[in-house]
ZANUZA-11325 format. One record per residue: residue in one letter; x, y, z of N, C-alpha, C in turn. Coordinates in Angstrom, 1 decimal, decimal comma, always signed. Example, Ala and Ser with C-alpha at 12.3 -4.5 7.8 and 13.67 -1.06 7.14 Angstrom:
BEGIN
{'A' {+13,2 -5,7 +7,8} {+12,3 -4,5 +7,8} {+13,2 -3,3 +7,8}}
{'S' {+12,8 -2,2 +7,1} {+13,7 -1,1 +7,1} {+12,9 +0,0 +7,9}}
// end
This chain:
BEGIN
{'X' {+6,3 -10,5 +33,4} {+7,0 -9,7 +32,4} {+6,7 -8,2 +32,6}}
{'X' {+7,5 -7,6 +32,3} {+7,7 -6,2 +32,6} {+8,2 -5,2 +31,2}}
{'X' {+7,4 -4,6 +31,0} {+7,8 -3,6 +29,7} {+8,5 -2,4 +30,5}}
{'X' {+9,8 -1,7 +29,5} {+10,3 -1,2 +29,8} {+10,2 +0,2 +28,8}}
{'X' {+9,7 +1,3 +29,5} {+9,1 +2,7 +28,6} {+10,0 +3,5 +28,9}}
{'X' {+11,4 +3,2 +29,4} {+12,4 +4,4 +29,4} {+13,1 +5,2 +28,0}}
{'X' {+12,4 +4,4 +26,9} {+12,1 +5,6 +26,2} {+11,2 +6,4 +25,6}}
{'X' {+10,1 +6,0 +26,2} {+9,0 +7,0 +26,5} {+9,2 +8,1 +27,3}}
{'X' {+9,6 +7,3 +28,5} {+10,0 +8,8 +29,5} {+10,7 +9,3 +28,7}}
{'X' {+11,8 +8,9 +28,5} {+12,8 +10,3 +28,3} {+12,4 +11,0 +27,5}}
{'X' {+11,3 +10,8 +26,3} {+11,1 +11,7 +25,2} {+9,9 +12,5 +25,8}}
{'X' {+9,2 +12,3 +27,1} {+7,9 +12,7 +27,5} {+8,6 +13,8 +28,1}}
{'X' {+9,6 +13,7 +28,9} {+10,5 +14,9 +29,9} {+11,2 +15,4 +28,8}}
{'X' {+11,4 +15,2 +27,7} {+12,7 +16,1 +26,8} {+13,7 +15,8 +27,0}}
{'X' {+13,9 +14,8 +27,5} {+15,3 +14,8 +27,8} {+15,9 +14,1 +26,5}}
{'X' {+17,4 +14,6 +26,0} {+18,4 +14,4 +24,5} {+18,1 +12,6 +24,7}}
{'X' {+17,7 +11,9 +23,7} {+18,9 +10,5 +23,4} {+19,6 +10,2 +22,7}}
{'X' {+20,1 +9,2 +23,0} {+22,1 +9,1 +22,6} {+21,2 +8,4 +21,0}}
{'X' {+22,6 +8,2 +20,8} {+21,9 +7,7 +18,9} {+21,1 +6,5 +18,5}}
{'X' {+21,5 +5,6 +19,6} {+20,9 +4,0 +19,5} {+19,4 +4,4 +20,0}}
{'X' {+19,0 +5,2 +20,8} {+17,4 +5,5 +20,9} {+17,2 +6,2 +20,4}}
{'X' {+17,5 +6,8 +19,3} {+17,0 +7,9 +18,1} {+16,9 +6,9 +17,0}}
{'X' {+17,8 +5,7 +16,7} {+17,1 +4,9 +15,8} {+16,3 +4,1 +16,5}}
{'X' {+16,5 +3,9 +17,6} {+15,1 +2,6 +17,4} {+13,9 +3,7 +17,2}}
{'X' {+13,5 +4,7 +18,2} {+12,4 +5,5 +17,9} {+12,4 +5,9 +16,5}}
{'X' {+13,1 +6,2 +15,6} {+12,7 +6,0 +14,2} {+12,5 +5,2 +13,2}}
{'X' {+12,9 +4,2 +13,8} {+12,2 +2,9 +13,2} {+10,9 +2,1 +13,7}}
{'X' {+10,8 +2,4 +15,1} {+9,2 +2,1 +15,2} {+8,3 +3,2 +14,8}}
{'X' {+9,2 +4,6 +14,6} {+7,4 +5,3 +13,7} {+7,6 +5,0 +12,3}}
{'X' {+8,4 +4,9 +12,3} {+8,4 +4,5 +10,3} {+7,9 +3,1 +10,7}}
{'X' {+7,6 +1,9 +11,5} {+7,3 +0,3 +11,2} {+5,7 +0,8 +11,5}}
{'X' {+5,5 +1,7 +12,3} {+4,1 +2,4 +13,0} {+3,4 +2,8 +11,5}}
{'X' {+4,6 +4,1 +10,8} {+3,6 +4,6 +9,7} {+3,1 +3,6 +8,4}}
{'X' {+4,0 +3,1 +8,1} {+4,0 +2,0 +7,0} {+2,8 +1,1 +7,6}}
{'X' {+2,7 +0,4 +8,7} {+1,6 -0,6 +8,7} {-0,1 +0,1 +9,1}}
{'X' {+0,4 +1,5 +9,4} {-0,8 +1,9 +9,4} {-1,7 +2,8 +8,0}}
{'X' {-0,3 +3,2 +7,5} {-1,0 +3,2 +5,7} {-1,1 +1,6 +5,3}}
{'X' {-0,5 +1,0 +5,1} {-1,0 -0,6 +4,7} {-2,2 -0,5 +4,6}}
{'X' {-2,8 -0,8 +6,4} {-4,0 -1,3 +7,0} {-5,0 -0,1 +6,1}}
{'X' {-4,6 +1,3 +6,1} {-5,6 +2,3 +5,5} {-6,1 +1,8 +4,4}}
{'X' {-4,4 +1,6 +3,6} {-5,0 +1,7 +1,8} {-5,3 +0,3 +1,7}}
{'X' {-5,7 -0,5 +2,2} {-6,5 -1,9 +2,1} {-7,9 -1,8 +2,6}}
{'X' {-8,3 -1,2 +3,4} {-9,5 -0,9 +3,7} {-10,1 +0,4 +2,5}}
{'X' {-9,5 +1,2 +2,0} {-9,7 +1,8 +0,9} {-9,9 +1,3 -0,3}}
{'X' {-8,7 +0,8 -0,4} {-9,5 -0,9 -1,8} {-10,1 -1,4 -1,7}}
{'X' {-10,7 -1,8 -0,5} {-11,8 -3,0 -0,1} {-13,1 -2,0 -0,5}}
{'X' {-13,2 -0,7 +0,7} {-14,4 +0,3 -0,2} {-14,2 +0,5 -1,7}}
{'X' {-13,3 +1,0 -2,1} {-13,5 +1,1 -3,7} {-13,9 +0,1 -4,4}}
{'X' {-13,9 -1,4 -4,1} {-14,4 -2,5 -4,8} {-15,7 -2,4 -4,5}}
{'X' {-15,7 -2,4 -3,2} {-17,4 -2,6 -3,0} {-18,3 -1,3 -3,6}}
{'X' {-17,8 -0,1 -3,8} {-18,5 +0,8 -4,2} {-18,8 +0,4 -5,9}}
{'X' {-17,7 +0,4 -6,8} {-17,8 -0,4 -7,9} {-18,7 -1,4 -8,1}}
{'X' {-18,5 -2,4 -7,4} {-19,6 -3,4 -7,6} {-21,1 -2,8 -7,3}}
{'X' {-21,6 -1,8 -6,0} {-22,6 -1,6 -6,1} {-22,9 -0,4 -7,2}}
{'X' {-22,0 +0,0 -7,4} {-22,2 +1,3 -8,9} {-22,6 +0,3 -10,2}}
{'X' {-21,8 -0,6 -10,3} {-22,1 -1,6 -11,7} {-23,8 -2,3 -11,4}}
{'X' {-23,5 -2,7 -10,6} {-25,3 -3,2 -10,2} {-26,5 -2,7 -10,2}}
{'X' {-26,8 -1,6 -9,4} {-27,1 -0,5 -10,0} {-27,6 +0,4 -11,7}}
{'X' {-26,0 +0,3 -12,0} {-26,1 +0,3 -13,4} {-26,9 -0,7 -14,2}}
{'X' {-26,7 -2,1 -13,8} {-27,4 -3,0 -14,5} {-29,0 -3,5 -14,3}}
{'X' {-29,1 -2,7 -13,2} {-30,7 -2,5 -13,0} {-31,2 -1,6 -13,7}}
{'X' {-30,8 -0,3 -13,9} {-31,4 +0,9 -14,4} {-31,3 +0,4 -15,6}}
{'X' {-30,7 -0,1 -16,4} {-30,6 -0,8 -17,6} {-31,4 -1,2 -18,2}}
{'X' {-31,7 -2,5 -17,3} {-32,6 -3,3 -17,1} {-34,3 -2,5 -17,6}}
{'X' {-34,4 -2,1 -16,2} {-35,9 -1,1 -16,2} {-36,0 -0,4 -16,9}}
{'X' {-35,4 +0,5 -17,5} {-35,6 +1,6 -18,5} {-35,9 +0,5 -20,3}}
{'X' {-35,4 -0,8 -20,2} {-35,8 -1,4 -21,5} {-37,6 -2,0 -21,2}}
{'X' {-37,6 -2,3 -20,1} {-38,9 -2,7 -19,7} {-39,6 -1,4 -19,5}}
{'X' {-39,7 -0,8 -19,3} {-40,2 +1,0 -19,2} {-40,4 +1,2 -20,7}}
{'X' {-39,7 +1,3 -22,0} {-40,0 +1,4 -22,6} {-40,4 +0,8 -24,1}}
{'X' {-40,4 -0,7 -23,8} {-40,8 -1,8 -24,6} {-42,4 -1,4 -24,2}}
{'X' {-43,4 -1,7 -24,9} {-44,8 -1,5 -25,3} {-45,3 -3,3 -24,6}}
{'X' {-44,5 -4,5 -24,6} {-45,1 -5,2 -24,9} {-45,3 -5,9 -23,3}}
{'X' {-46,2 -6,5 -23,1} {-46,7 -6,8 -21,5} {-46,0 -8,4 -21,8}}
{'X' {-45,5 -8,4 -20,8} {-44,3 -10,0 -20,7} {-45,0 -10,0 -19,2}}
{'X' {-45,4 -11,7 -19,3} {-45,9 -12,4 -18,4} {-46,3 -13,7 -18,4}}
{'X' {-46,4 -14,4 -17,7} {-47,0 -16,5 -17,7} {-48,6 -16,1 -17,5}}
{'X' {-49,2 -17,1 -18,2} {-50,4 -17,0 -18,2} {-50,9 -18,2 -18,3}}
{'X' {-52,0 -18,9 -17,7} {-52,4 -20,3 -18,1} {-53,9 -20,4 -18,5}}
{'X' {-54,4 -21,1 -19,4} {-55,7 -21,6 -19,6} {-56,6 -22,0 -18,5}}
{'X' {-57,4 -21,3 -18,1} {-58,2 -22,3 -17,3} {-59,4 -22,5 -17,5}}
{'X' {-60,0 -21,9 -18,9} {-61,1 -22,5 -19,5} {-61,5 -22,3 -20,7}}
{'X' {-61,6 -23,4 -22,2} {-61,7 -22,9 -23,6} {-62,9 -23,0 -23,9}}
{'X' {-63,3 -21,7 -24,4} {-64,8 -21,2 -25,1} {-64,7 -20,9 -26,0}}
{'X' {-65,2 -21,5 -27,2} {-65,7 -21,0 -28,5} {-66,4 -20,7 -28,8}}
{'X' {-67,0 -19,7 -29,1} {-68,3 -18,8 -30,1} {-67,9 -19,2 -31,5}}
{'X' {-69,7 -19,4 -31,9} {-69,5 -19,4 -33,4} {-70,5 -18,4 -33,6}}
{'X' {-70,0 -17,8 -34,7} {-70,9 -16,9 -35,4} {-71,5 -17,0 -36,2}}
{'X' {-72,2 -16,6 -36,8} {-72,9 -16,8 -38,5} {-72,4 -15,4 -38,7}}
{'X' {-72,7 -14,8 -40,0} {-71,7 -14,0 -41,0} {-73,2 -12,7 -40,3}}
{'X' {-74,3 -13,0 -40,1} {-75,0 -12,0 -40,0} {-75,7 -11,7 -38,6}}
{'X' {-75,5 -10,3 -38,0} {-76,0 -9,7 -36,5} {-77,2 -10,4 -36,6}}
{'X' {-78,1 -11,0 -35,2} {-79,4 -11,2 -34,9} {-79,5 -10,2 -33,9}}
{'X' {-80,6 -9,3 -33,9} {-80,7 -9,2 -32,6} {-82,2 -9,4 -32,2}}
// end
């Protein structure tokens, strides 16, 4: 199979074409421009989501930490591992 660039040549030398190679050449840069905005603005949405999602995450951490940051109270698991009772009498010995 053999590709045929004679209208590449002709537009690489300048040379005039008749009207049928003036539309196809303007229809493959307009099929060229369109699918290469497509391909753009889809890879542009794809970043914009992913930026959003890591902006909202983010967001939901700082959230997060700044209530923990400023709550007083120590949150943790803790387990028994040995019960001691003192008893006292009501008066110091020493």
């Amino acid at each position: 199979m053999t590709i045929d660039f004679r209208l590449r040549d002709k537009l690489l030398r300048g040379e005039q074409l008749n009207w049928m190679e003036a539309v196809v050449a303007i229809l493959i840069v307009a099929v060229a421009l369109v699918v290469g905005l497509t391909f753009g603005l889809v890879i542009l949405g794809l970043a914009v989501v992913l930026m959003l999602g890591f902006g909202a995450r983010l967001w939901w951490l700082k959230r997060k930490w700044r209530k923990e940051m400023a709550s007083d109270d120590l949150q943790g698991e803790y387990h028994v591992v040995e019960r001691h009772i003192e008893y006292r009498s009501g008066r110091d010995e020493h």
